[in-house]
C-alpha atoms as one frame of an Amber mdcrd trajectory, in Angstrom:
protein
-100.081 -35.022 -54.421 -96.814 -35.415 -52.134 -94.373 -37.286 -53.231 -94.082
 -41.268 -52.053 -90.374 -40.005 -51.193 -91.604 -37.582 -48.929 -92.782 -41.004
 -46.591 -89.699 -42.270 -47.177 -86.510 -42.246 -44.020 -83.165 -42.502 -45.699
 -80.166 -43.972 -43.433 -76.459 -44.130 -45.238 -74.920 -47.081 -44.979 -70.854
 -47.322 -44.519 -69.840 -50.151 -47.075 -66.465 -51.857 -46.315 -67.616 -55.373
 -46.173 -68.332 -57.587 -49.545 -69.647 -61.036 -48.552 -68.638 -63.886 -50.129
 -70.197 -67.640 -49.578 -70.713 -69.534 -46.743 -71.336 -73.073 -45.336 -71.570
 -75.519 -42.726 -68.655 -78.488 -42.827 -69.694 -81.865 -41.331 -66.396 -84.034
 -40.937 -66.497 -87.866 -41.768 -62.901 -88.311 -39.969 -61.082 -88.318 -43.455
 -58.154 -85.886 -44.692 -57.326 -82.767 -43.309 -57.783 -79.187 -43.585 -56.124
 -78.611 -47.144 -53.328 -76.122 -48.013 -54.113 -72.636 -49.510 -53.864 -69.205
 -50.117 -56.975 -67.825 -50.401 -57.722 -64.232 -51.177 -60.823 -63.297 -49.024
 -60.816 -63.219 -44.980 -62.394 -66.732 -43.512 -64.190 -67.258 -39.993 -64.079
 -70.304 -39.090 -66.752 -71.350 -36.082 -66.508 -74.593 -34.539 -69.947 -75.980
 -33.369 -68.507 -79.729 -32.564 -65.071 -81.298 -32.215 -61.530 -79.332 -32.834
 -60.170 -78.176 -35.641 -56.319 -78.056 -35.774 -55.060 -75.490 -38.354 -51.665
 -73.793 -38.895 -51.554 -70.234 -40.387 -48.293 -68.436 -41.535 -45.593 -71.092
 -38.970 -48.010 -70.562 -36.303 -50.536 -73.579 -35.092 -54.341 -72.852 -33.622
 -56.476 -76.034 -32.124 -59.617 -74.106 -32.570 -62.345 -76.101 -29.934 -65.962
 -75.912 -29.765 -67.458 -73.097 -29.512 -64.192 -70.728 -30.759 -63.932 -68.438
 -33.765 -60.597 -68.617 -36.240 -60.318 -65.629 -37.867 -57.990 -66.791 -41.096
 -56.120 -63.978 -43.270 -56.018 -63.398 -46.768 -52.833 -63.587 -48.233 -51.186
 -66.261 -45.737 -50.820 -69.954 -46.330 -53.086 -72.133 -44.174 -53.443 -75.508
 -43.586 -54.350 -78.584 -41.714 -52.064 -80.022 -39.391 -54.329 -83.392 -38.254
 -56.960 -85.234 -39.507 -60.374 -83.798 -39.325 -62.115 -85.605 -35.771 -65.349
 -87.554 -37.083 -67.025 -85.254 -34.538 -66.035 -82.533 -36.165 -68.502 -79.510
 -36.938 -68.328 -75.723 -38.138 -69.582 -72.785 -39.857 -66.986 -70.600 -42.442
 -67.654 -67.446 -43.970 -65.738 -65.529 -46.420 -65.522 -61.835 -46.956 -62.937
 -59.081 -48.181 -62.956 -55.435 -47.044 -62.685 -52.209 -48.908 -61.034 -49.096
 -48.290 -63.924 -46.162 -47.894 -61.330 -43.103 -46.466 -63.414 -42.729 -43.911
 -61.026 -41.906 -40.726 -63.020 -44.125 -37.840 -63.418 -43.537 -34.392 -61.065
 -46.279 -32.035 -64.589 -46.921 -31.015 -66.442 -47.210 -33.974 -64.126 -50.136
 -35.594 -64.508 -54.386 -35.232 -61.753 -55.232 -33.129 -61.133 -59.719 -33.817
 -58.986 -61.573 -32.342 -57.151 -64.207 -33.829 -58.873 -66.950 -32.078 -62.113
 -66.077 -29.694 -64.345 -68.177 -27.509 -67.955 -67.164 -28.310 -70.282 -65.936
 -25.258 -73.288 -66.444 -26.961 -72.750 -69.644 -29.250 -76.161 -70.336 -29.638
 -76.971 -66.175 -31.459 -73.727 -67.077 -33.623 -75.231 -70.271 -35.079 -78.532
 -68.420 -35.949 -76.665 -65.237 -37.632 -74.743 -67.815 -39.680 -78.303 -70.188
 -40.205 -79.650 -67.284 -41.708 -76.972 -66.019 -44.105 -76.215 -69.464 -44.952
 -79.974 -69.925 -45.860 -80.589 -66.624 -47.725 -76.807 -66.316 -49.357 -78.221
 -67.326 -52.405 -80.860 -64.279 -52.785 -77.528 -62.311 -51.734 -75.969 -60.302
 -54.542 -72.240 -58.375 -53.833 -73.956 -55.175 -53.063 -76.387 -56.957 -50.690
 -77.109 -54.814 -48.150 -78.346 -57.459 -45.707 -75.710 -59.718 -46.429 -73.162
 -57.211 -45.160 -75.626 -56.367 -41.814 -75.338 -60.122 -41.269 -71.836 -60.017
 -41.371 -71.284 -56.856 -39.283 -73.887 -58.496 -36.180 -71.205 -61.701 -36.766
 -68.272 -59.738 -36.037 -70.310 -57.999 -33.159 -70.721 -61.331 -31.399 -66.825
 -62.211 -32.508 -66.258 -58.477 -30.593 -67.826 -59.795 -27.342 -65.910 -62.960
 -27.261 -63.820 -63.412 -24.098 -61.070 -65.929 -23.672 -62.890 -68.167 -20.796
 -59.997 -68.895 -18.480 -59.328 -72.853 -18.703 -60.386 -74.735 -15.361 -57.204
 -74.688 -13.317 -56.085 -78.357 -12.275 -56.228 -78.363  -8.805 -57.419 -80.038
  -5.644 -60.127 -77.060  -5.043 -61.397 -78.090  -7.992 -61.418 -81.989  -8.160
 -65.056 -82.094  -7.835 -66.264 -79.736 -10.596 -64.173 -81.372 -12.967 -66.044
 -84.862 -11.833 -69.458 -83.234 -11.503 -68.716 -81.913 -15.301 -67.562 -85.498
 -16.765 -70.688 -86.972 -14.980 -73.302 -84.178 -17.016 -71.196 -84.909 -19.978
 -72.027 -88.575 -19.584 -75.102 -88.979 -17.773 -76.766 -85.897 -19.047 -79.713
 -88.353 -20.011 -80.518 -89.606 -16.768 -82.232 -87.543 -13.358 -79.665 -85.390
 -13.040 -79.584 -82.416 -10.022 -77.022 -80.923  -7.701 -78.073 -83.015  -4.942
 -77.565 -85.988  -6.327 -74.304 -85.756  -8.505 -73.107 -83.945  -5.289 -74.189
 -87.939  -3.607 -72.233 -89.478  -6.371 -68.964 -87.170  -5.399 -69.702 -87.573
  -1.323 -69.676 -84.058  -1.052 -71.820 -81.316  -0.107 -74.635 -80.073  -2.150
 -74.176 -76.753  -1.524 -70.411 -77.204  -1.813 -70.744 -78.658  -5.458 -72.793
 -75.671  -6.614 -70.326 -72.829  -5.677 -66.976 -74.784  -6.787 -68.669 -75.807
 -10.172 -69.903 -72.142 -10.423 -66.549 -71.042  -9.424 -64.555 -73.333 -12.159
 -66.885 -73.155 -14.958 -68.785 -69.682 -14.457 -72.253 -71.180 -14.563 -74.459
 -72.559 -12.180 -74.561 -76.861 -12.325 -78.061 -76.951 -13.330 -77.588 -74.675
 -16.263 -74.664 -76.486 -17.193 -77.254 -79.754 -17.044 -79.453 -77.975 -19.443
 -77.128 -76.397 -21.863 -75.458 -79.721 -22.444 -79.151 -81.624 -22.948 -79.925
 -78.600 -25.299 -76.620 -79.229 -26.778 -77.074 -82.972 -27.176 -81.109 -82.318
 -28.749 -79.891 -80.179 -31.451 -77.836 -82.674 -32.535 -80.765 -85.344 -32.481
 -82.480 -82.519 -34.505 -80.195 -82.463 -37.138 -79.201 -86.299 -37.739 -82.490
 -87.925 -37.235 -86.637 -87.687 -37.675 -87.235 -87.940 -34.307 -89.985 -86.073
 -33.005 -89.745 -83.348 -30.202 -91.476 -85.685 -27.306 -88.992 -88.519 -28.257
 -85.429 -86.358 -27.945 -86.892 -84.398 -25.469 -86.822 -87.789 -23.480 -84.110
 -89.330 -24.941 -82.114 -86.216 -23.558 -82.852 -85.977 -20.071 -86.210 -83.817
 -20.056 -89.313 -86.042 -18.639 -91.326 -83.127 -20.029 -91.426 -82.121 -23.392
 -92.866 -79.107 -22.813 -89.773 -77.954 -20.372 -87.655 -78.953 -22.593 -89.266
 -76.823 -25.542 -89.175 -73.931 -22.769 -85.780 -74.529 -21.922 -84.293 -74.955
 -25.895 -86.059 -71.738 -26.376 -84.622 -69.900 -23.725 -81.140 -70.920 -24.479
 -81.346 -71.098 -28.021 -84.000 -67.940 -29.355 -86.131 -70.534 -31.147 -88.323
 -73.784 -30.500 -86.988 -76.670 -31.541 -89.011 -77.536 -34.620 -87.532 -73.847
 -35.743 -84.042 -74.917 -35.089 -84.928 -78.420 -37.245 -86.517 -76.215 -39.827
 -83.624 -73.644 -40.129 -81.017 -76.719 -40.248 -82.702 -78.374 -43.495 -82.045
 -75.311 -44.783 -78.695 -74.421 -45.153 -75.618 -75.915 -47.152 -74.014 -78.373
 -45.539 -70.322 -79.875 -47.100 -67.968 -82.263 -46.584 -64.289 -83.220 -47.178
């Protein structure tokens, strides 16, 4: 009889990672950031709000959406109050030393501070290790794959170049504070472009210009952005945020949250229950 090894495909795996505990921090707009030296590597991922930090003399306002990558070692600490909007994800790791000489290529370049591309994949890498961290032990295999597909996603970050302030650009900054504000009402090009007395057509390339997406996406991602938070907080069902957010369908909106997120929104409630959530 063959041996069950024989069936068996064997892949090394390069260990320099060992995971440590993770969480999600919900701020109630008390205290600050306290100060430490800590001697593991922290990520810091802000969902919601700023977070303003100083590490070593040198100050970081970390905003939505942006990785802080904290070192071990250095003193850290808050320089405001937590925001009562505040929201993030941390993570805490140390590396080892393997001698293995790596290819410029093959190593996890992270910069200090990093605005995410894909926010929405970071949240669900950090959902899941957050929710299976404690079937992790320190040798955890998947624990460290979650962490390497976390730095791959801190990799891709790009700094997105801040909207410059000028006249070119007065309306996308007005078309964005209106979706910001009015996200919950019939929202389209057409008529936010009415709102602005400008041209339709006009609206679309400047806001695509200054932001990098197209209006209507930017409509959707903030209604997506605004339902996930309705998710977490309350027991509303999907038809009632789906309305309460803008969408007069609930099955577009469950087609759009999909899209943009990777899973429906009952998942995304599900996943949420979940994971650890703490407070200062």
């Amino acid at each position: 009889m063959n041996n069950i090894d024989n069936c068996v495909t064997k892949i090394g795996f390069i260990d320099e990672i060992i995971p440590y505990n993770s969480g999600f921090f919900v701020s109630r707009g008390l205290n600050c950031h306290p100060q430490r030296i800590i001697t593991s590597y922290e990520i810091i991922f802000v969902v919601q709000g700023q977070l303003d930090i100083e590490e070593n003399g040198i100050a970081y306002t970390v905003l939505e959406n942006q990785v802080l990558v904290l070192t071990p070692g250095v003193m850290h600490r808050g320089t405001k109050t937590y925001p009562k909007d505040l929201k993030y994800y941390w993570l805490h790791f140390s590396t080892t030393y393997t001698g293995i000489n790596y290819r410029n290529d093959q190593m996890f370049k992270l910069s200090k501070v990093s605005t995410i591309l894909r926010p929405s994949r970071l949240v669900q890498l950090f959902n899941w290790y957050i929710s299976d961290q404690e079937n992790f032990s320190q040798l955890d295999k998947t624990a460290k794959l979650v962490i390497y597909l976390i730095f791959s996603e801190i990799e891709q970050a790009s700094t997105i170049k801040s909207v410059e302030m000028s006249a070119i650009n007065y309306h996308a900054r007005k078309a964005y504070e209106i979706i910001q504000t009015e996200y919950c009402k019939d929202l389209s090009t057409k008529n936010i472009a009415e709102q602005l007395h400008c041209n339709s057509d006009y609206l679309g390339r400047v806001f695509k210009k200054a932001y990098g997406i197209p209006l209507t996406k930017q409509i959707h991602l903030t209604r997506i952005k605004k339902g996930k938070q309705l998710l977490v907080e309350n027991s509303m069902n999907i038809s009632e945020i789906a309305f309460k957010v803008g969408f007069r369908n609930v099955g577009h909106f469950r087609a759009v949250f999909k899209r943009n997120v990777g899973v429906t929104p009952t998942a995304f409630r599900y996943s949420y229950n979940k994971i650890h959530i703490n407070t200062e």
